[in-house]
C-alpha positions as CSV (number, residue, x, y, z in Angstrom):
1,X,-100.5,175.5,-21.4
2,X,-102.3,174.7,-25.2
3,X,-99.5,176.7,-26.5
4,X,-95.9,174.7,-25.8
5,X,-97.2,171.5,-28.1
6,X,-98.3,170.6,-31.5
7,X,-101.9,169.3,-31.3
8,X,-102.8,166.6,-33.8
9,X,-106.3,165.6,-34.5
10,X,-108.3,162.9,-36.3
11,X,-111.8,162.2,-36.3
12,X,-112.8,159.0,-38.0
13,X,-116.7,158.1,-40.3
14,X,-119.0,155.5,-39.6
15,X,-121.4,154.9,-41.8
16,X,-124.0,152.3,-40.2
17,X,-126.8,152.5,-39.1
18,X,-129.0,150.6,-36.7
19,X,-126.8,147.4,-37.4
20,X,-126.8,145.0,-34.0
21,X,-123.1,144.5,-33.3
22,X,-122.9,140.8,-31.8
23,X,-118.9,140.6,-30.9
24,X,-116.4,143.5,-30.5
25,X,-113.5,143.4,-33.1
26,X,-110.6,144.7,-32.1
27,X,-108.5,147.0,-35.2
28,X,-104.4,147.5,-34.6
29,X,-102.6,150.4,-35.9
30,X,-99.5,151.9,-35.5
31,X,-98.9,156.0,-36.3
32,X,-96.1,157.8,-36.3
33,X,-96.1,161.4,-35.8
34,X,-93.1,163.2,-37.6
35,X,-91.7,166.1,-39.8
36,X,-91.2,166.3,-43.7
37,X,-91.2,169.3,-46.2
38,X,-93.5,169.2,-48.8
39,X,-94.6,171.4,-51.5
40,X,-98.4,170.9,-52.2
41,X,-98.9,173.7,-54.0
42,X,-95.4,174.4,-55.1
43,X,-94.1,175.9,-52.5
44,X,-91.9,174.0,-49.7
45,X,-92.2,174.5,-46.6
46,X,-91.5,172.0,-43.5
47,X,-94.8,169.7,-42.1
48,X,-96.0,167.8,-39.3
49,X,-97.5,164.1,-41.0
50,X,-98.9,160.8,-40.1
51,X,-97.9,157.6,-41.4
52,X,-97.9,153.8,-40.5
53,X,-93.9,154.0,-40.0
54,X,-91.5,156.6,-38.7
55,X,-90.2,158.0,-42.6
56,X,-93.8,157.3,-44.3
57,X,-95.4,160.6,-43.4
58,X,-98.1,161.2,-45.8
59,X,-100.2,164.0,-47.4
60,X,-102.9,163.8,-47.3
61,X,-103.0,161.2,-44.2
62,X,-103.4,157.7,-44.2
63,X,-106.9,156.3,-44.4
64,X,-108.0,154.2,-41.5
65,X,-110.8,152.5,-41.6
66,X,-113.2,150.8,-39.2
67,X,-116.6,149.7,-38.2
68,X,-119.3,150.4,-35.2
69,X,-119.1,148.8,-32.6
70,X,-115.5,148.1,-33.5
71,X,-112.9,148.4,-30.7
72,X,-109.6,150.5,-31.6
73,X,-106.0,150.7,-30.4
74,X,-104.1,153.6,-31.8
75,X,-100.0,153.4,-30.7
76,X,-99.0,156.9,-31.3
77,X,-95.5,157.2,-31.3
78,X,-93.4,160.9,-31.4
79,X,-90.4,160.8,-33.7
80,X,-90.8,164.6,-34.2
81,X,-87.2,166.1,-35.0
82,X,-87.4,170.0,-36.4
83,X,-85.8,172.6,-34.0
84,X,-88.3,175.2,-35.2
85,X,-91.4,173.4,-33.9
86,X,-92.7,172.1,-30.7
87,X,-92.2,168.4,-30.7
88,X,-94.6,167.0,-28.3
89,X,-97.9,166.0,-29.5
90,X,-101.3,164.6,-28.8
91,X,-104.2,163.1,-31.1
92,X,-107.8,164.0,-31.0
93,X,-110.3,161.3,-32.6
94,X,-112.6,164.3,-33.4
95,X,-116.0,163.2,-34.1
96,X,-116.0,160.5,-31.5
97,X,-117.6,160.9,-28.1
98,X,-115.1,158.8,-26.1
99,X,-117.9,157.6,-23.7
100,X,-115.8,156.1,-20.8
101,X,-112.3,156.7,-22.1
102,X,-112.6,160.6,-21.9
103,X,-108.6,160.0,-21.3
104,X,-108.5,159.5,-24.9
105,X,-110.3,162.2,-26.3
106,X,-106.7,163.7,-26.6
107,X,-106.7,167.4,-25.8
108,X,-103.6,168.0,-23.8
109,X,-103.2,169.9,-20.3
110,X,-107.4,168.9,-20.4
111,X,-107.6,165.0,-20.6
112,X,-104.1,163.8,-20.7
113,X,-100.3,165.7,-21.1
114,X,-99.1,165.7,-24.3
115,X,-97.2,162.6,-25.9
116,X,-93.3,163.9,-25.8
117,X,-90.6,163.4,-28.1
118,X,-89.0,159.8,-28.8
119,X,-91.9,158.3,-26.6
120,X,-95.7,157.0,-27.3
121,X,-99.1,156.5,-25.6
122,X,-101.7,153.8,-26.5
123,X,-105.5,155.2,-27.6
124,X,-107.6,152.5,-27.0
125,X,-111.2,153.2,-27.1
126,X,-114.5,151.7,-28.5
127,X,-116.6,153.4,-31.7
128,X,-119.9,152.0,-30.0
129,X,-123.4,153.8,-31.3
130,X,-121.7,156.2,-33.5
131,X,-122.9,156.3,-37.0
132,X,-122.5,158.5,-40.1
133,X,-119.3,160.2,-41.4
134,X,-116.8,161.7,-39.9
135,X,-113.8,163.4,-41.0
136,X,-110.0,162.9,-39.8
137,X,-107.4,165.6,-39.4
138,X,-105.0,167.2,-37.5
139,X,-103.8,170.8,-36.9
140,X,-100.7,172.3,-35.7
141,X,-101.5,175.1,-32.8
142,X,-99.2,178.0,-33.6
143,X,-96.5,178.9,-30.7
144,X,-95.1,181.9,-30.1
145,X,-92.0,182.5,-32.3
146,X,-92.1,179.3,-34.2
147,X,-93.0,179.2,-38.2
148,X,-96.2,177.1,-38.5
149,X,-98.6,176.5,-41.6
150,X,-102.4,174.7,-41.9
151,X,-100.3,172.3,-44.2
152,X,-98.3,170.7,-41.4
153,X,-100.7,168.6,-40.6
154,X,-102.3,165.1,-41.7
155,X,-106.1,164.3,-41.9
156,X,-107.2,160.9,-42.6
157,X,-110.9,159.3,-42.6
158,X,-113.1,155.6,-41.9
159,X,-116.2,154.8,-43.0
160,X,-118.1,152.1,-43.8
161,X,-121.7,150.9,-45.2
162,X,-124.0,148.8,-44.4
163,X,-127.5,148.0,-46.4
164,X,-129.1,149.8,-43.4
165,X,-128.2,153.1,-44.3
166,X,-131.1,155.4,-45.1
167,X,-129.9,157.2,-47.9
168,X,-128.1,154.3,-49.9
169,X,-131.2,155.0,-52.8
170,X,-129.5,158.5,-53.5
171,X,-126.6,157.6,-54.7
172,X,-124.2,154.8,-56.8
173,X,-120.6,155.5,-55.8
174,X,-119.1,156.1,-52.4
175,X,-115.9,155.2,-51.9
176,X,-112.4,156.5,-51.3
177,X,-112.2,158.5,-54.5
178,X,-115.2,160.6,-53.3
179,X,-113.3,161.7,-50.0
180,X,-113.1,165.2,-50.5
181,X,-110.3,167.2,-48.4
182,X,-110.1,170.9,-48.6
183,X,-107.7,173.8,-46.8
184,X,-106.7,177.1,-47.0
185,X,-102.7,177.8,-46.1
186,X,-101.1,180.2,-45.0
187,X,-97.8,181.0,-43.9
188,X,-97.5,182.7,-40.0
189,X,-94.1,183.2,-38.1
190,X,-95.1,184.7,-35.1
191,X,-98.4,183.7,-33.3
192,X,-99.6,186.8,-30.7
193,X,-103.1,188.4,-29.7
194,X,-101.6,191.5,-32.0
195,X,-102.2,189.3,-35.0
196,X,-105.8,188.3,-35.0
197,X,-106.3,192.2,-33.5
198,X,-105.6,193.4,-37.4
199,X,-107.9,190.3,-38.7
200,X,-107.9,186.9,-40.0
201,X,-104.6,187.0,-42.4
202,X,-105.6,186.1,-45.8
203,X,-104.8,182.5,-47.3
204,X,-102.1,182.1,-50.0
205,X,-103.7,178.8,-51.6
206,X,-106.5,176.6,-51.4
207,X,-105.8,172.8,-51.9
208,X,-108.3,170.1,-53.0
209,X,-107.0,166.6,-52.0
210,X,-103.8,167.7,-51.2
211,X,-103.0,169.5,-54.5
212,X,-103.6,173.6,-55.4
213,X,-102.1,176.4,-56.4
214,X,-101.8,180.4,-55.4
215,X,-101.5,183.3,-57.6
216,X,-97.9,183.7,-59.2
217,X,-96.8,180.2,-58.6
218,X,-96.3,177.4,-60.5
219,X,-99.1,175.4,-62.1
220,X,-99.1,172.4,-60.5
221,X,-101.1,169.2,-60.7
222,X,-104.8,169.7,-59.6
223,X,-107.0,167.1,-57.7
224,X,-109.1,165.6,-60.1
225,X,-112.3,163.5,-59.5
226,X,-113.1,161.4,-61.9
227,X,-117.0,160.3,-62.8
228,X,-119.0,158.4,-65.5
229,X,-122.5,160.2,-66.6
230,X,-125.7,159.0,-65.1
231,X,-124.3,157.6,-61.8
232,X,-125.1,159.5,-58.3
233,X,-122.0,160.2,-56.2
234,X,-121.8,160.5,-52.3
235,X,-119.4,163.4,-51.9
236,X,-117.9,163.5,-48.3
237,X,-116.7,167.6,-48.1
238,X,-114.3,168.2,-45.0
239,X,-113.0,171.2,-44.5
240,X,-109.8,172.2,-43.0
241,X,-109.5,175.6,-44.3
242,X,-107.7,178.4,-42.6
243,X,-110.6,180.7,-42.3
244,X,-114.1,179.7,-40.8
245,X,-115.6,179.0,-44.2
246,X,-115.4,179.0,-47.4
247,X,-117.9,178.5,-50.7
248,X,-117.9,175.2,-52.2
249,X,-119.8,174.6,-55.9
250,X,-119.7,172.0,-59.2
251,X,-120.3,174.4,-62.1
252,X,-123.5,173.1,-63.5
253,X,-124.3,170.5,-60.8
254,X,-126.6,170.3,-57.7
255,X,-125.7,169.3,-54.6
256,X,-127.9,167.8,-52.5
257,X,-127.1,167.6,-48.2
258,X,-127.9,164.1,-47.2
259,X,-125.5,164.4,-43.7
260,X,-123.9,166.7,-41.7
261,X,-121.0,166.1,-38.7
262,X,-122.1,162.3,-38.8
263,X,-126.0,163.2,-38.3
264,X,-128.6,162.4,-41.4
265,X,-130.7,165.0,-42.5
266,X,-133.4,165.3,-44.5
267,X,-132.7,165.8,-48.0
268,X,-131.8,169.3,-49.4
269,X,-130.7,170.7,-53.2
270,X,-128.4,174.0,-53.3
271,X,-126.3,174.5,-55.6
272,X,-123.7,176.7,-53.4
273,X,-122.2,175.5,-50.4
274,X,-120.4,177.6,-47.6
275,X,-118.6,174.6,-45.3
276,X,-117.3,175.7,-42.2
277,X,-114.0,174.1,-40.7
278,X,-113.6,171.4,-39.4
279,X,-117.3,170.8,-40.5
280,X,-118.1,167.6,-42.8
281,X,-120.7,167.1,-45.2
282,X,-121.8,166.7,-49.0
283,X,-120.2,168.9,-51.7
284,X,-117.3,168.7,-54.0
285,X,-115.6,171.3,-56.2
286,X,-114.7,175.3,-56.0
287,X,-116.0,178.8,-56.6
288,X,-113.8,180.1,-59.3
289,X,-111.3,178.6,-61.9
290,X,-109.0,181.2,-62.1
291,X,-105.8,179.3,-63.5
292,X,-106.7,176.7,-61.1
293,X,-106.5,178.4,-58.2
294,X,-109.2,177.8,-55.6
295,X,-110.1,174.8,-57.7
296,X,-110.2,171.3,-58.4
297,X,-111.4,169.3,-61.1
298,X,-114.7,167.1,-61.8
299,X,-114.0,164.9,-65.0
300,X,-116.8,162.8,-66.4
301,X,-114.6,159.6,-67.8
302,X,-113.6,159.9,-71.5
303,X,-113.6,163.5,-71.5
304,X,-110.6,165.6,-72.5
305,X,-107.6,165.8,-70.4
306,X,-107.7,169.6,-70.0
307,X,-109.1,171.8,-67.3
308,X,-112.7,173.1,-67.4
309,X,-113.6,176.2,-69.1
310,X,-116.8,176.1,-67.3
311,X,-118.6,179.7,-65.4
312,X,-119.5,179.2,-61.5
313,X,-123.2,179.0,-60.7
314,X,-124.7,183.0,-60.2
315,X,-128.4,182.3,-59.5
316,X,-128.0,181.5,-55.6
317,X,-129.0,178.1,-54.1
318,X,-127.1,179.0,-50.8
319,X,-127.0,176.3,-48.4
320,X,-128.5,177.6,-45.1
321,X,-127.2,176.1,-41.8
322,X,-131.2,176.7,-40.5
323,X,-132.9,175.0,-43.6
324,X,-130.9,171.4,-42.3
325,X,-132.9,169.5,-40.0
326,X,-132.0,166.0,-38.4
327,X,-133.8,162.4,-40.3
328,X,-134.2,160.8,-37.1
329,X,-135.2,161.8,-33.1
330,X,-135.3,165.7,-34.3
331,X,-136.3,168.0,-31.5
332,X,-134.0,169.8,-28.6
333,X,-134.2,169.2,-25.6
334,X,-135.5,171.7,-22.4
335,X,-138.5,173.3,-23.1
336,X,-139.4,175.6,-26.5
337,X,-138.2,179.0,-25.6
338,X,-135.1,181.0,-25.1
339,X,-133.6,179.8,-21.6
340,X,-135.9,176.4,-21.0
341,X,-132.9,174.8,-19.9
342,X,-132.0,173.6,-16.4
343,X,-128.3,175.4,-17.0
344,X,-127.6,178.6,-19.0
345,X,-123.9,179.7,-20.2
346,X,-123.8,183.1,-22.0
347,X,-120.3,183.6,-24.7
348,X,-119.1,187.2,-24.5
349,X,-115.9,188.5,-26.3
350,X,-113.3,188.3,-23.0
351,X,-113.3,185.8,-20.3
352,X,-114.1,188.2,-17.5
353,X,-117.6,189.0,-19.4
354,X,-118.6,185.6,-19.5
355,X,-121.8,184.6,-17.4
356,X,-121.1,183.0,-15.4
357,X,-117.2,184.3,-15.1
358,X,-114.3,181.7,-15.9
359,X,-112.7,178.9,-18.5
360,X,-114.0,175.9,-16.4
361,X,-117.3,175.4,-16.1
362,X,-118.4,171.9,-13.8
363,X,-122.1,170.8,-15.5
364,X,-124.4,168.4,-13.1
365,X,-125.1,165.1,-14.8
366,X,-128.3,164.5,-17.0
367,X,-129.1,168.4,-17.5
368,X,-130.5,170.8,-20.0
369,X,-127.6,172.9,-21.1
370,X,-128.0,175.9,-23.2
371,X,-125.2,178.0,-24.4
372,X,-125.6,181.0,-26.2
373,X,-122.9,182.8,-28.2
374,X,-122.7,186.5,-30.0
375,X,-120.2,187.2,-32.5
376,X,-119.2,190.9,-31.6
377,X,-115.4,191.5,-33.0
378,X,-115.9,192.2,-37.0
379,X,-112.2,192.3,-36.9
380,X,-112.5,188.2,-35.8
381,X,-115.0,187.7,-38.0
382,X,-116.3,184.5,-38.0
383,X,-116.4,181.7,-35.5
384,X,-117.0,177.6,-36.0
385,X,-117.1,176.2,-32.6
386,X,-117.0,172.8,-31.9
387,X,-118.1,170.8,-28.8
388,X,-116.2,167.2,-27.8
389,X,-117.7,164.6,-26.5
390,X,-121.7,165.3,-27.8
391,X,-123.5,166.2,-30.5
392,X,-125.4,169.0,-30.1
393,X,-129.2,171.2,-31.5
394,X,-128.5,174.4,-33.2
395,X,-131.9,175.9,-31.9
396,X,-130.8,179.6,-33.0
397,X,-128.4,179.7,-36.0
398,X,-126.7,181.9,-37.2
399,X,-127.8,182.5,-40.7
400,X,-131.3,182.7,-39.0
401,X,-133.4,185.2,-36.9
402,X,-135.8,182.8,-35.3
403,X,-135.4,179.9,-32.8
404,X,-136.1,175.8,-33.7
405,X,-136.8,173.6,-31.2
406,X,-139.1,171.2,-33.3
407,X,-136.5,170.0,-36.0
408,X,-133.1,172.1,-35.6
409,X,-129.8,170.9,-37.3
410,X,-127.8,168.4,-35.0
411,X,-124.0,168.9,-35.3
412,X,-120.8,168.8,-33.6
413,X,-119.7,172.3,-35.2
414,X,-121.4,175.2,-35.8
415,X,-120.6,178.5,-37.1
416,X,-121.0,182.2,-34.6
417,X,-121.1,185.0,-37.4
418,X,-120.5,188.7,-36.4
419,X,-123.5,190.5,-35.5
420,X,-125.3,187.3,-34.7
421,X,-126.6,185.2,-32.2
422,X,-126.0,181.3,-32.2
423,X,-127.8,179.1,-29.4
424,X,-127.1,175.2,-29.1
425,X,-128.6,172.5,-26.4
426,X,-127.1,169.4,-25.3
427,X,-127.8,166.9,-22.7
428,X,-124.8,166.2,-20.3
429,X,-125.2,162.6,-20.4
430,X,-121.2,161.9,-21.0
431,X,-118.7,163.0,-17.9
432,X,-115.6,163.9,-18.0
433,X,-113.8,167.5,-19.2
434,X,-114.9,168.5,-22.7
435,X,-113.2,170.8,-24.8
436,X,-115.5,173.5,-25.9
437,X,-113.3,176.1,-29.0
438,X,-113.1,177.6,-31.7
439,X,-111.9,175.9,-34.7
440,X,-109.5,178.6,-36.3
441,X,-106.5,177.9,-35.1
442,X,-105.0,181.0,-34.4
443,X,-108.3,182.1,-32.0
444,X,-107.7,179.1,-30.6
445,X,-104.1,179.6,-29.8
446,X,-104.6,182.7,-27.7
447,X,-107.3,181.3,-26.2
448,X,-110.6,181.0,-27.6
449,X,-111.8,178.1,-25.6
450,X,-113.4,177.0,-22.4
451,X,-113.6,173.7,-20.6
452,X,-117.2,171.9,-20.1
453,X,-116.7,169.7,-16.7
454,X,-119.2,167.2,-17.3
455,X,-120.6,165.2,-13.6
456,X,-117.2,165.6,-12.0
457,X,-118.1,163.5,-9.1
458,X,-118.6,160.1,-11.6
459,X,-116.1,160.6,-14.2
460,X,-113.2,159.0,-12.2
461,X,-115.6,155.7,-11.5
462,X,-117.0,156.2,-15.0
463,X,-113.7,156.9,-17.1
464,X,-110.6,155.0,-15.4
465,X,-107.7,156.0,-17.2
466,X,-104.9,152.9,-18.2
467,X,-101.5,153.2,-16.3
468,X,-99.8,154.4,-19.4
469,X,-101.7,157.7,-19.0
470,X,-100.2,158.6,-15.5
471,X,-96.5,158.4,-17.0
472,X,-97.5,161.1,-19.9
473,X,-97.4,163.9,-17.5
474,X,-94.3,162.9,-15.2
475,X,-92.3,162.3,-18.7
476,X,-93.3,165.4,-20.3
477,X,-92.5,167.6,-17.0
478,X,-89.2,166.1,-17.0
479,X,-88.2,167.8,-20.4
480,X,-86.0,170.6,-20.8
481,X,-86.7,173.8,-22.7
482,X,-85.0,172.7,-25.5
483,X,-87.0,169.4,-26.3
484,X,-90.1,172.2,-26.1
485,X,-88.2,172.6,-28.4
């Protein structure tokens, strides 16, 4: 089950567009997946990390980098040691839709069993069409018992340009100094469906880049970001906060959304941002700079080294999920109105209320899917669910009481709010299994997902898996309960 492993995720950017790609390159890399303690904001506390050799681990994670059309090879290599976690692992390139290698979309027990302890597996896959950014991170899945934190874990990201990109007239700069990580942590000993009953637990510190504080501890370093007046930035916001979302400001700045989960959109000014996990997109900054906490620090270049004094915005500018709407090919598929889709799936609270009933659900090839989901706990609060393997059309949001189906944001996650109803389309044009969750880890841990089996009678001629893959599952059945750990 999801619950006996640690589950590491990436999710890479690309940032061309329309660029012919003539010859396949082929990128290297070696990762190693293993423990350190670290104190990001002060306090220590033991992690699961990246790095590009076994003792390197780094947070934040290492940046990888690559191009469309690009092929990649990703040896992933266990050399996870600390008795009081699970020790097997698996990566998922979040982001990318793993057309024909849905073996490497890396979501154990659904396409592959977990990498275990002192062994590795070979993620070999091509980026293909996929354009825009994407974030890269990882989460450890709580398990039963065992301490766990959203700071053992490693994100890292990839992009790169090209003259073709649509926006490149808005802005000067974009690099990796305008890579913006942020996360909510918080400390959790024992994982159990009594927990989320009595809500979300709060976060104990927000970190920016890696760095942040929490109330009553020490005043560490904050991220800061420097810039020089006049120049337009390209802000990439990814967050990886504990809770579904969080607000996100500059004091006395404008943002404006140019992309969102990899898809352009149409230009659009707010000054406040609420980013949802696991969610990617234009912003930088925090709500409140109370001694730093919640907050990092935007420096225009010459100016005092002190931290800002500076009030957060008050006169709204909200960003709205509904007022996004796709640059290019916008429209959802099926027909305009609530249920024109060939297949329907309703989201309900339990399992046995779903409609239809059950947690796999096999989707005929080249259909109209429409799912709908209600957010009915208020002790849950919040939902960002995420789809692998498509992108999808937010035709009902959930900041918004009317349907789209002209011009509807196109993401990959999108957020179910309590009291609400949130409807998304996609065409199942991709087979294989597809994890469909919930981003908050802990919902996810007692089992807040479903699986999406995409044209089950193709995917075996359509995604062969390497002979590598078929020794994951005999190795990691052969471990004892004490390599579990």
């Amino acid at each position: 089950m999801l619950l006996s492993m640690v589950f590491l995720i990436f999710r890479l950017s690309y940032l061309t567009y329309g660029a012919e790609v003539i010859r396949e390159r082929q990128q290297h890399e070696h990762l190693y997946i293993s423990n350190k303690e670290i104190a990001p904001d002060g306090f220590r506390r033991s992690t699961v990390l990246a790095g590009k050799t076994p003792k390197t681990g780094q947070f934040p994670g290492p940046l990888l980098t690559a191009v469309k059309g690009e092929r990649l090879s990703f040896n992933v290599t266990d050399v996870l040691t600390d008795p009081t976690m699970i020790r097997s692992t698996s990566i998922h390139w979040h982001g990318l839709f793993q057309k024909t290698t849905n073996y490497a979309d890396g979501v154990a027990f659904v396409s592959q069993c977990p990498i275990a302890p002192n062994h590795s597996f070979l993620y070999d896959f091509g980026v293909r069409d996929q354009a825009g950014m994407r974030l890269a991170f990882s989460e450890s899945i709580t398990l039963l018992n065992l301490p766990v934190s959203t700071a053992t874990d490693y994100e890292g990201l990839s992009w790169f340009t090209t003259n073709d990109d649509p926006h490149r007239h808005w802005y000067d700069v974009d690099d990796e100094s305008t890579v913006i990580h942020t996360r909510r942590l918080v400390l959790i000993f024992t994982v159990s469906a009594d927990i989320i009953s009595h809500g979300q637990p709060s976060a104990d510190a927000t970190l920016i880049n890696g760095k942040g504080r929490y109330f009553g501890g020490p005043d560490v370093p904050l991220a800061v970001i420097e810039v020089e007046h006049g120049k337009h930035y390209r802000f990439r916001l990814i967050s990886m906060a504990f809770h579904a979302s969080h607000g996100v400001s500059i004091d006395g700045h404008n943002l404006t959304i140019i992309e969102v989960d990899g898809i352009n959109t149409e230009p659009h000014t707010v000054n406040f941002i609420k980013i949802v996990r696991a969610l990617s997109s234009i912003g930088v900054g925090a709500y409140n700079f109370t001694n730093g906490v919640n907050s990092g620090i935007l420096r225009y270049k010459g100016a005092p080294n002190v931290e800002p004094t500076t009030s957060p915005w008050s006169d709204g500018g909200t960003l709205r999920e509904a007022d996004l709407h796709p640059l290019e090919n916008p429209g959802a598929p099926g027909k305009p109105y609530p249920g024109g889709a060939d297949v329907i799936l309703s989201g309900k609270k339990h399992a046995q209320d779903l409609l239809p009933k059950g947690s796999v659900y096999t989707l005929p090839r080249n259909k109209v899917i429409e799912i709908n989901f209600f957010g009915e706990n208020k002790t849950l609060g919040a939902h960002p669910f995420h789809l692998h393997g498509h992108a999808f059309d937010v035709v009902k949001t959930s900041d918004s009481d009317s349907f789209n189906y002209v011009n509807p944001v196109r993401r990959d996650v999108t957020l179910v709010a309590f009291e609400n109803q949130t409807t998304i389309r996609f065409v199942t044009d991709n087979p294989g299994p597809w994890f469909l969750h919930c981003h908050m880890d802990l919902h996810l841990a007692v089992g807040l997902a479903v699986v999406l089996a995409e044209d089950t009678r193709d995917t075996k001629q359509d995604d062969p898996v390497p002979a590598d893959w078929k020794s994951l599952c005999p190795i990691y059945d052969a471990l004892n309960p004490a390599q579990l750990p």
